[in-house]
C-alpha positions as YAML, in Angstrom:
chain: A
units: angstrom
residues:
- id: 1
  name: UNK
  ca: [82.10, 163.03, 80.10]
- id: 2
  name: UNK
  ca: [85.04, 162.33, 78.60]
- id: 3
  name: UNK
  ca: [88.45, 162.95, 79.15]
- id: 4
  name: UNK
  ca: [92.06, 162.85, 77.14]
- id: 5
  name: UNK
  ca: [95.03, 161.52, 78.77]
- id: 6
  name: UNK
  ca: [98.34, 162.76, 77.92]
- id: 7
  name: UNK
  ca: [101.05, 159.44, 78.37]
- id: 8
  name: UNK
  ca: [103.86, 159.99, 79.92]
- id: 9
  name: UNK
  ca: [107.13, 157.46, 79.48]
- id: 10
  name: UNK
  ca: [109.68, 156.32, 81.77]
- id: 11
  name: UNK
  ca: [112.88, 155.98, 80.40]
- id: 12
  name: UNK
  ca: [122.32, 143.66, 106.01]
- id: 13
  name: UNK
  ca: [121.59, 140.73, 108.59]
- id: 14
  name: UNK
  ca: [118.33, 139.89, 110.39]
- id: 15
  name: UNK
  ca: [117.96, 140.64, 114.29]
- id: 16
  name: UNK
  ca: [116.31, 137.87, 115.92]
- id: 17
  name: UNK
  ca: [116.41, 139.03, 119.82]
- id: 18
  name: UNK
  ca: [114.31, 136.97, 122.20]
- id: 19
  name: UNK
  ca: [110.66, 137.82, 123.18]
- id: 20
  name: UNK
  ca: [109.84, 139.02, 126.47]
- id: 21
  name: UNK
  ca: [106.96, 135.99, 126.75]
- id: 22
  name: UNK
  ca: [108.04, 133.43, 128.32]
- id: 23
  name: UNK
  ca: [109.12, 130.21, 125.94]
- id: 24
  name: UNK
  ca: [106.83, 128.06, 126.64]
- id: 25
  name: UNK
  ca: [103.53, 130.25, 127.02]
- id: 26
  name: UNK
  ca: [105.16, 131.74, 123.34]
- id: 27
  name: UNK
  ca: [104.60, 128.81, 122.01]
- id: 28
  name: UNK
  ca: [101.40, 128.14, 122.84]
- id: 29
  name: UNK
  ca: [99.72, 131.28, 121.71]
- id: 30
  name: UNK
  ca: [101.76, 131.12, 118.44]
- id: 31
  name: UNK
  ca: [100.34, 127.17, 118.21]
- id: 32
  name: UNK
  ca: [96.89, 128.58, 118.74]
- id: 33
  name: UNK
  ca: [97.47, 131.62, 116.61]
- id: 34
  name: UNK
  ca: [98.29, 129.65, 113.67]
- id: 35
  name: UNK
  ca: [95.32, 127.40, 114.03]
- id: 36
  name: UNK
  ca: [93.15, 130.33, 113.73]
- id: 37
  name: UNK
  ca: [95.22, 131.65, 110.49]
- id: 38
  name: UNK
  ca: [94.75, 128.49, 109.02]
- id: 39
  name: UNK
  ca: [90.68, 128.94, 109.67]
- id: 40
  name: UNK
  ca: [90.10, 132.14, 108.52]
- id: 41
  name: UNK
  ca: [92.87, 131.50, 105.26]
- id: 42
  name: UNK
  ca: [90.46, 128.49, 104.28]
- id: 43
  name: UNK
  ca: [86.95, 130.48, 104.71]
- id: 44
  name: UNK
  ca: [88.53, 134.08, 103.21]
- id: 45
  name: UNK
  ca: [91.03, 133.25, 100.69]
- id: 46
  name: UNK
  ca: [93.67, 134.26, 102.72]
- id: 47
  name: UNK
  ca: [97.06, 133.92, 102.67]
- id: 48
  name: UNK
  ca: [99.91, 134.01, 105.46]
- id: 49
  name: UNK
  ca: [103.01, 136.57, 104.51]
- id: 50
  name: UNK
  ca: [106.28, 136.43, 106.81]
- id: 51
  name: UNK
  ca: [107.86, 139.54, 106.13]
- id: 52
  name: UNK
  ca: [111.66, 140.15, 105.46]
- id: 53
  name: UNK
  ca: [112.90, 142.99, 107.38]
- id: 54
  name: UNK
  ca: [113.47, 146.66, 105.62]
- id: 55
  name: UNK
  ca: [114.33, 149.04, 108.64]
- id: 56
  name: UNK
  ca: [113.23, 150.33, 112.32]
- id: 57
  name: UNK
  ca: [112.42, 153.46, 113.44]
- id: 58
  name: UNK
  ca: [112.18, 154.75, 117.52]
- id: 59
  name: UNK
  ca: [109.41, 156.82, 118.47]
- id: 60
  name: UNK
  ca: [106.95, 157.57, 121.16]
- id: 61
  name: UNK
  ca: [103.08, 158.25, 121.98]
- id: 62
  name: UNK
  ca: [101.80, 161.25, 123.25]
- id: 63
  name: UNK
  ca: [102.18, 159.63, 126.79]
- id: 64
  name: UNK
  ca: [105.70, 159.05, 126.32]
- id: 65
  name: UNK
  ca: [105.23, 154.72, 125.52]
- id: 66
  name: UNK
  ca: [108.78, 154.12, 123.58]
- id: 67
  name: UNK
  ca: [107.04, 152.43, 120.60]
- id: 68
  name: UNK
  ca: [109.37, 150.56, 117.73]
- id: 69
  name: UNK
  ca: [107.79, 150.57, 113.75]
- id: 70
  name: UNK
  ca: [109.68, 147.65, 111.75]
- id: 71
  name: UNK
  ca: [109.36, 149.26, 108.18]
- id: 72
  name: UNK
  ca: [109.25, 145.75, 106.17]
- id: 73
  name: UNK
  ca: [108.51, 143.75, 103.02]
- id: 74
  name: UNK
  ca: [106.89, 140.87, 101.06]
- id: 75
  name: UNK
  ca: [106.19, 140.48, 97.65]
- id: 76
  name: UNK
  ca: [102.91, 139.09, 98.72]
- id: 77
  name: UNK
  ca: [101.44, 142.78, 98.80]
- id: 78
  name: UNK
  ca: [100.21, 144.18, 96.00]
- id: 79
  name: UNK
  ca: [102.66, 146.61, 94.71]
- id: 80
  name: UNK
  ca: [101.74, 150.72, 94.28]
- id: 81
  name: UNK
  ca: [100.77, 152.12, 90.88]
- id: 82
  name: UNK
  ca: [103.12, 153.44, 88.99]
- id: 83
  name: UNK
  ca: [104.20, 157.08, 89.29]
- id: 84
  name: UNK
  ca: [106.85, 159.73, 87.39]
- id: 85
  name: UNK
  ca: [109.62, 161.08, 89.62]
- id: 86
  name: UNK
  ca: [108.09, 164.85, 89.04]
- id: 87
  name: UNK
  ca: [104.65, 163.61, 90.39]
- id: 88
  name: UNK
  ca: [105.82, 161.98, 93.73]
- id: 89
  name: UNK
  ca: [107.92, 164.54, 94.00]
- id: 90
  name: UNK
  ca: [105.02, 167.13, 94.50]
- id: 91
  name: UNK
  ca: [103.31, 164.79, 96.31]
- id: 92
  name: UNK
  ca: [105.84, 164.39, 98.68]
- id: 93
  name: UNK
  ca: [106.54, 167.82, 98.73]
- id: 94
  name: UNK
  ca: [102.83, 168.46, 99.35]
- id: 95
  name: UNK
  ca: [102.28, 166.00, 102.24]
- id: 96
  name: UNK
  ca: [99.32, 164.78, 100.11]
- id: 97
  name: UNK
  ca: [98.77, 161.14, 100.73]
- id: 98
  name: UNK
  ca: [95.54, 160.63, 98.95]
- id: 99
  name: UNK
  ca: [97.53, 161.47, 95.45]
- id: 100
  name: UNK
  ca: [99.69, 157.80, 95.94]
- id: 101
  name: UNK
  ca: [98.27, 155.39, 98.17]
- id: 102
  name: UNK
  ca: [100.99, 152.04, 99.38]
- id: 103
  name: UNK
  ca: [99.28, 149.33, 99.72]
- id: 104
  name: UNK
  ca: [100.46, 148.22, 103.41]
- id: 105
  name: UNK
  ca: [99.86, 145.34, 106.05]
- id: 106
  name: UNK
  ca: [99.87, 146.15, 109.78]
- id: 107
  name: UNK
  ca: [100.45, 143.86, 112.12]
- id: 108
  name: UNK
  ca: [99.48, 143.30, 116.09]
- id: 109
  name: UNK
  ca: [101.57, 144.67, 118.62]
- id: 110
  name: UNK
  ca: [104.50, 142.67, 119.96]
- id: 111
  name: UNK
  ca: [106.58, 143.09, 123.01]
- id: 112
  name: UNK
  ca: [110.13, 143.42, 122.35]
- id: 113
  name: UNK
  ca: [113.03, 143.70, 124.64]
- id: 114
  name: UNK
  ca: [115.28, 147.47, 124.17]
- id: 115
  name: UNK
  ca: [118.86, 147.79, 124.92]
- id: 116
  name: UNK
  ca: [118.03, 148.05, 128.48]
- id: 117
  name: UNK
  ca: [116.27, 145.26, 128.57]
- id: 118
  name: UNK
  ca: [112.61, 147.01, 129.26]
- id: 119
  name: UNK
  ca: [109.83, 145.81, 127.21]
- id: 120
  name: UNK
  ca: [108.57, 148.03, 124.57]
- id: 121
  name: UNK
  ca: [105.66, 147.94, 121.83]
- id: 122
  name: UNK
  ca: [107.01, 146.70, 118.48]
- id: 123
  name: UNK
  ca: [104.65, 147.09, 115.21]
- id: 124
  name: UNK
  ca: [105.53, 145.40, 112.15]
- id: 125
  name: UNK
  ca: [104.02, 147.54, 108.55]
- id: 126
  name: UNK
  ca: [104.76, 145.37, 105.55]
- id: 127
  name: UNK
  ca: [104.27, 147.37, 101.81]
- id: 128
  name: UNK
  ca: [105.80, 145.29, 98.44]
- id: 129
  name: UNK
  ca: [109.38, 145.14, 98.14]
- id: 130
  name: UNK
  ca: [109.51, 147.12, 95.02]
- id: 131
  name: UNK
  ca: [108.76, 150.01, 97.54]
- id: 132
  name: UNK
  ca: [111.66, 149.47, 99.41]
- id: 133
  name: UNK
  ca: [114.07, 149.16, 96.55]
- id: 134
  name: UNK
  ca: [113.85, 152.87, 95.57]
- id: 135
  name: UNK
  ca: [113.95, 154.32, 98.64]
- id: 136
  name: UNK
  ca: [116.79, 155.51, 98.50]
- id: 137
  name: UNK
  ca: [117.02, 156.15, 94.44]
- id: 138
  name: UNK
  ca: [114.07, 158.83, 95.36]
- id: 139
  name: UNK
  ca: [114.80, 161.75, 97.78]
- id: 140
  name: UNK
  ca: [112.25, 162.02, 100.54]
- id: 141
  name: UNK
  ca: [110.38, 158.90, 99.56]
- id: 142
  name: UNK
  ca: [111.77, 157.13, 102.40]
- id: 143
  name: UNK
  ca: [110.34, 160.06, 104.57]
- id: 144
  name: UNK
  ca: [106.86, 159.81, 103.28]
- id: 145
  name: UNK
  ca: [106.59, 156.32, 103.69]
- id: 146
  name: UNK
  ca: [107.10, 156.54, 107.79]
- id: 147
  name: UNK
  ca: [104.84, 158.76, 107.21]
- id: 148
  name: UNK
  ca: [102.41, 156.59, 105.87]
- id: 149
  name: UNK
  ca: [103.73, 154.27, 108.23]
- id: 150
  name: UNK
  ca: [102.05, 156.27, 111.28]
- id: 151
  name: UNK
  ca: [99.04, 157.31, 109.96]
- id: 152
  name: UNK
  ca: [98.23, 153.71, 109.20]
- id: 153
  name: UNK
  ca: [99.29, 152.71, 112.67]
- id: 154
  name: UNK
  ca: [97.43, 155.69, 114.41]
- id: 155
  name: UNK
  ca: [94.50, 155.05, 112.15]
- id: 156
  name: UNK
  ca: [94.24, 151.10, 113.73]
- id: 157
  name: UNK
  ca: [95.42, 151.16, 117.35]
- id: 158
  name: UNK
  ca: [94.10, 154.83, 118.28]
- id: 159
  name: UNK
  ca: [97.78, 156.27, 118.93]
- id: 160
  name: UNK
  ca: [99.36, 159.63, 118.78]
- id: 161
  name: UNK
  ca: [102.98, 159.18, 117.22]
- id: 162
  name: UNK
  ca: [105.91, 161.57, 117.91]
- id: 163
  name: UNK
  ca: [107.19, 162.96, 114.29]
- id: 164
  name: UNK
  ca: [110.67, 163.46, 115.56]
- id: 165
  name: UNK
  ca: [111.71, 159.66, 115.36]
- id: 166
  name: UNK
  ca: [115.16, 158.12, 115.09]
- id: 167
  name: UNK
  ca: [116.10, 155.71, 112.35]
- id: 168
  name: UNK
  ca: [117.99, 152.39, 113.59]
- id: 169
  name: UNK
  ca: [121.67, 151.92, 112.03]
- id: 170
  name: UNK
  ca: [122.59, 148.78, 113.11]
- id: 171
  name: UNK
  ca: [119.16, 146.81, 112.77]
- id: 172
  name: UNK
  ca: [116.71, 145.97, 110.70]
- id: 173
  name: UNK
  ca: [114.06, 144.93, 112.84]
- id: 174
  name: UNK
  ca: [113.45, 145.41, 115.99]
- id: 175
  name: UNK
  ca: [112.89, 141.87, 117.39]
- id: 176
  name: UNK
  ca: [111.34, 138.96, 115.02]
- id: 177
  name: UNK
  ca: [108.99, 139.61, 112.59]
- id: 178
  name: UNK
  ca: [105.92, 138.27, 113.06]
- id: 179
  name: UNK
  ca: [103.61, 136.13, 110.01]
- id: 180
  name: UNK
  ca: [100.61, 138.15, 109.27]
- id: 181
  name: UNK
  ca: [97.41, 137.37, 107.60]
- id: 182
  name: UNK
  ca: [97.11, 139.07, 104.51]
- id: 183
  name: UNK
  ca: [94.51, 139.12, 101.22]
- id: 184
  name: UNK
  ca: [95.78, 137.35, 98.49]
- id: 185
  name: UNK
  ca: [96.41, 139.29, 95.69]
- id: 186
  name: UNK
  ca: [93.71, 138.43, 92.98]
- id: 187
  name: UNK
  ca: [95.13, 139.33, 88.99]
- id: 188
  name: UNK
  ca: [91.88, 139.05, 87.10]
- id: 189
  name: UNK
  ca: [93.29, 137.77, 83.18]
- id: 190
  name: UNK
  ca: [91.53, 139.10, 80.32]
- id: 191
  name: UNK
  ca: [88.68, 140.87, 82.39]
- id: 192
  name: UNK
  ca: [86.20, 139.27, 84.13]
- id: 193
  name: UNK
  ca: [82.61, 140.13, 81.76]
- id: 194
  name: UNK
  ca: [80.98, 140.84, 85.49]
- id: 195
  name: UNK
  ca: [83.16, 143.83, 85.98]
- id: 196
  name: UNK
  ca: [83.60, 145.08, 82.24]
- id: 197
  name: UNK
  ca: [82.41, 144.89, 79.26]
- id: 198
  name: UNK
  ca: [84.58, 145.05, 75.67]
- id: 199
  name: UNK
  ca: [82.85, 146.64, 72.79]
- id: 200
  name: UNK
  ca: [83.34, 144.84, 69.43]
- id: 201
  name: UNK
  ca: [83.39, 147.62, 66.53]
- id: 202
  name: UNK
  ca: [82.20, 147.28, 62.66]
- id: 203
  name: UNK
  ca: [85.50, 149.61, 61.76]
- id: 204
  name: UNK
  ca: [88.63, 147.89, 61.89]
- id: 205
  name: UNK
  ca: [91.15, 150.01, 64.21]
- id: 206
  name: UNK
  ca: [93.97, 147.07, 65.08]
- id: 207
  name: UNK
  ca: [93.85, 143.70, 67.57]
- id: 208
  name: UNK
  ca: [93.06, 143.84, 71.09]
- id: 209
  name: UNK
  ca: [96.19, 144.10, 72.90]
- id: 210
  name: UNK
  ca: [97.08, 141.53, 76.11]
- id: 211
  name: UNK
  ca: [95.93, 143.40, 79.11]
- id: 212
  name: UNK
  ca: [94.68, 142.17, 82.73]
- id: 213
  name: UNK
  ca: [93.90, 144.08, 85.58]
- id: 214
  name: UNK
  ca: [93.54, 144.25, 89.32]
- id: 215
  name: UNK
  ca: [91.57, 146.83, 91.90]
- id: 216
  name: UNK
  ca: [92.81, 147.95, 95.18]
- id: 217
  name: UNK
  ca: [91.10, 146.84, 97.62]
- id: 218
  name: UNK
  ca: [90.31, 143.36, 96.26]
- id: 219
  name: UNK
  ca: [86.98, 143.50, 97.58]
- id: 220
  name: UNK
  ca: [83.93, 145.07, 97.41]
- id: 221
  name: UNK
  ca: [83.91, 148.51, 95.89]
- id: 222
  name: UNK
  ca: [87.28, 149.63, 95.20]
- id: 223
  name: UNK
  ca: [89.66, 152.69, 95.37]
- id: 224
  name: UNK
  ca: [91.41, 152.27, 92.11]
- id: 225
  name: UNK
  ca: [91.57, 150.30, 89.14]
- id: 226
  name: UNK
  ca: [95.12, 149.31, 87.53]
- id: 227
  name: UNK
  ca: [95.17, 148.23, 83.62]
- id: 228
  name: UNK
  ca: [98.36, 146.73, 82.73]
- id: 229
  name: UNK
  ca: [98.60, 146.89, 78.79]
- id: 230
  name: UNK
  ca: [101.18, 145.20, 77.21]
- id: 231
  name: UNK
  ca: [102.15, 146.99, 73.73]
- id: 232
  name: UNK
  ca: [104.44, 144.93, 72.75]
- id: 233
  name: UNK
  ca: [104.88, 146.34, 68.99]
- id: 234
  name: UNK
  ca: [105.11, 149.83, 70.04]
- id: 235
  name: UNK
  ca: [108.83, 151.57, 70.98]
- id: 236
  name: UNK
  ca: [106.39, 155.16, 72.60]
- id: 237
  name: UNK
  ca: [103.45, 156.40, 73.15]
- id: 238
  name: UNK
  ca: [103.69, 158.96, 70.25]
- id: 239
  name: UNK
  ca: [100.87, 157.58, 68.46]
- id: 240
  name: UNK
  ca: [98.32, 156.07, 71.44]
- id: 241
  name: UNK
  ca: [95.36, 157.84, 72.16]
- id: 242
  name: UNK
  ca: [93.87, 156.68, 75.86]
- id: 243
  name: UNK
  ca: [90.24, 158.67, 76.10]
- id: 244
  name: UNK
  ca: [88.42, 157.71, 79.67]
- id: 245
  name: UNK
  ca: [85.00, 158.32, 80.20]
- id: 246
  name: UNK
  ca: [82.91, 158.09, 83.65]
- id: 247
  name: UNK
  ca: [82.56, 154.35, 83.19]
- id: 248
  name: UNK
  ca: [84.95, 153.84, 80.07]
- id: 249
  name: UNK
  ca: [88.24, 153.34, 79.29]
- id: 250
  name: UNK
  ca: [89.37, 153.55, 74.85]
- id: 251
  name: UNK
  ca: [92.72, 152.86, 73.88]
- id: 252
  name: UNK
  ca: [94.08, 153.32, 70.16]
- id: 253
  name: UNK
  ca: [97.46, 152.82, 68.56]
- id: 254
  name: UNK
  ca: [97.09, 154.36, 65.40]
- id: 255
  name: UNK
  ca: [96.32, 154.02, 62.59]
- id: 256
  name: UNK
  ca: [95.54, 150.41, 63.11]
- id: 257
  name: UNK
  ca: [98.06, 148.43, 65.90]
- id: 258
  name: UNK
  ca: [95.92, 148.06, 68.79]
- id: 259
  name: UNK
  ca: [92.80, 149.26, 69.97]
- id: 260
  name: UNK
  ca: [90.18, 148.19, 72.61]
- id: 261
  name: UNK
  ca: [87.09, 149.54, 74.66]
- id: 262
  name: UNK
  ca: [86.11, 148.44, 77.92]
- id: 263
  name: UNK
  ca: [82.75, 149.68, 79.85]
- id: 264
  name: UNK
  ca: [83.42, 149.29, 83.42]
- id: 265
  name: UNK
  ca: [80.93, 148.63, 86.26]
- id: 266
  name: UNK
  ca: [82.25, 151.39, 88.62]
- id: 267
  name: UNK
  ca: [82.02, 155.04, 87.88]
- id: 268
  name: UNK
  ca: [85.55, 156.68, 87.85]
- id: 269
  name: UNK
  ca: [86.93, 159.92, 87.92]
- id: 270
  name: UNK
  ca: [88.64, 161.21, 84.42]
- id: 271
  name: UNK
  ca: [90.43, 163.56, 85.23]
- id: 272
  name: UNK
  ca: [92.61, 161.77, 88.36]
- id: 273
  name: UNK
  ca: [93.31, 158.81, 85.53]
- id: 274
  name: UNK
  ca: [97.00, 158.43, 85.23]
- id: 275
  name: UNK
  ca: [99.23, 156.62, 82.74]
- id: 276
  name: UNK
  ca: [102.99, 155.80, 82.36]
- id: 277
  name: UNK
  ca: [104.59, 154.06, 79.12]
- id: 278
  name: UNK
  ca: [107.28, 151.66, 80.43]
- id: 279
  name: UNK
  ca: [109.64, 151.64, 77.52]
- id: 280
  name: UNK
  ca: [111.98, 148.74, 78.59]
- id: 281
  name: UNK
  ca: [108.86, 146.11, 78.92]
- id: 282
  name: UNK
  ca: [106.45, 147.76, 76.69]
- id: 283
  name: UNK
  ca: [103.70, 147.76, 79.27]
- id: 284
  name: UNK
  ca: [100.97, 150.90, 79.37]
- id: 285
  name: UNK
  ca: [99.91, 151.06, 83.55]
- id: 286
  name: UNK
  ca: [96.73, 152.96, 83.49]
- id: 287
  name: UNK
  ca: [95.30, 153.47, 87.02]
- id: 288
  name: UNK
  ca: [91.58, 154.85, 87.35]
- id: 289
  name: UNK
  ca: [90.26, 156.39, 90.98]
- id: 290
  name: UNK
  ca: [86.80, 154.70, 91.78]
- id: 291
  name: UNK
  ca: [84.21, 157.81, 92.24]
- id: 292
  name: UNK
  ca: [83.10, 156.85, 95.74]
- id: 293
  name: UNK
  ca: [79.88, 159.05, 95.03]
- id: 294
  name: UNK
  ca: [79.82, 157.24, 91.73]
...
């Protein structure tokens, strides 16, 4: 099967309150903590991201726990794909998460001090900083990501978050941020031949433009693909065909500027492709959901 994309173009201070633990006990577990990082970083490729802080919100559990959710950011995390103001908007508008998936860290649980001095849960979510810069250039998107927030933090610690939560005015953070232990981001240049396959042609339809790409998650079988195309000689889109296949992605910029076809390993789904033409750097961002029946 194959299917016919249409392209669309796109024209404060840090809070560092003192933990609850005691100084000296901190310091141990954060001594034996790192040693561990360091361990596992070696053996899994992984790499250690200290967030900067973004903003707080104050909620609760179904039990009434006061729990705090430090919205932050590194550039360490991959970044989302790319997506037209009318399409989050009905995804926003449609409480349909599945449509635009943020990559996001969450961290362990940390006791912070409120203003009364009572200890209370603190959870640090980290997404890429591009994701904080337009939160407030998009209306609601700041919204949907707390919303994304607490599913991701019900999802790992078996909570039940209150909705109705108050934002935090005059912090960023609640307490310090804590490092967390995060996949390196893997950009695979040119393709590796395990996971596609170009197909050389006896008709000459243009040179193979620069593209790399990168799946989400980085291992094992992934949720999406993201091709980053860079068209350099082209000013639209007006003349680029993009057909995608189950396992196939063909790309022409008539009648001969670019073209390329790649055979992927995975099985993806058509119809869900989606494409944006980046006018300003030239770049095509083509992201592909992985069939997980495929």
């Amino acid at each position: 099967m194959r299917y016919h994309r249409q392209l669309s173009a796109m024209d404060g201070s840090d809070n560092n309150d003192a933990s609850v633990t005691p100084p000296a006990i901190k310091q141990m577990v954060e001594e034996i903590t790192n040693e561990k990082i360091k361990a596992r970083q070696s053996h899994n490729q992984m790499s250690l991201v200290i967030p900067k802080p973004g903003f707080c919100v104050k909620t609760d559990t179904e039990s009434g726990e006061k729990v705090f959710l430090n919205i932050c950011h590194a550039d360490e995390i991959p970044a989302p794909p790319s997506i037209s103001d009318e399409e989050l908007a009905l995804v926003i508008a449609n409480e349909d998460n599945s449509r635009f998936r943020i990559p996001m860290s969450v961290g362990e649980p940390h006791m912070e001090p409120d203003h009364a001095g009572v200890p209370c849960k603190a959870i640090d979510a980290a997404v890429n900083s591009s994701v904080l810069d337009i939160l407030n250039e998009r209306e609601g998107m700041r919204e949907f990501v707390v919303e994304l927030v607490m599913c991701q933090v019900e999802a790992k610690y078996q909570l039940v978050l209150n909705r109705e939560y108050k934002l935090l005015k005059r912090r960023k953070s609640m307490g310090t941020l804590q490092a967390q232990l995060c996949r390196s981001r893997r950009v695979i240049q040119d393709i590796s031949k395990k996971q596609i396959t170009t197909h050389e042609t006896d008709i000459w339809r243009g040179p193979q433009p620069e593209y790399k790409m990168h799946q989400e998650p980085e291992y094992g079988t992934p949720d999406y693909l993201v091709f980053e195309f860079q068209l350099t000689k082209l000013k639209s889109t007006k003349t680029v065909s993009l057909d995608v296949g189950d396992n196939r992605i063909v790309l022409h910029a008539r009648p001969d500027v670019y073209y390329v076809d790649i055979e992927l390993k995975w099985i993806i789904s058509p119809r869900q492709t989606t494409a944006q033409f980046n006018r300003r750097t030239h770049v095509l961002t083509v992201v592909c959901v992985v069939d997980s029946n495929g």
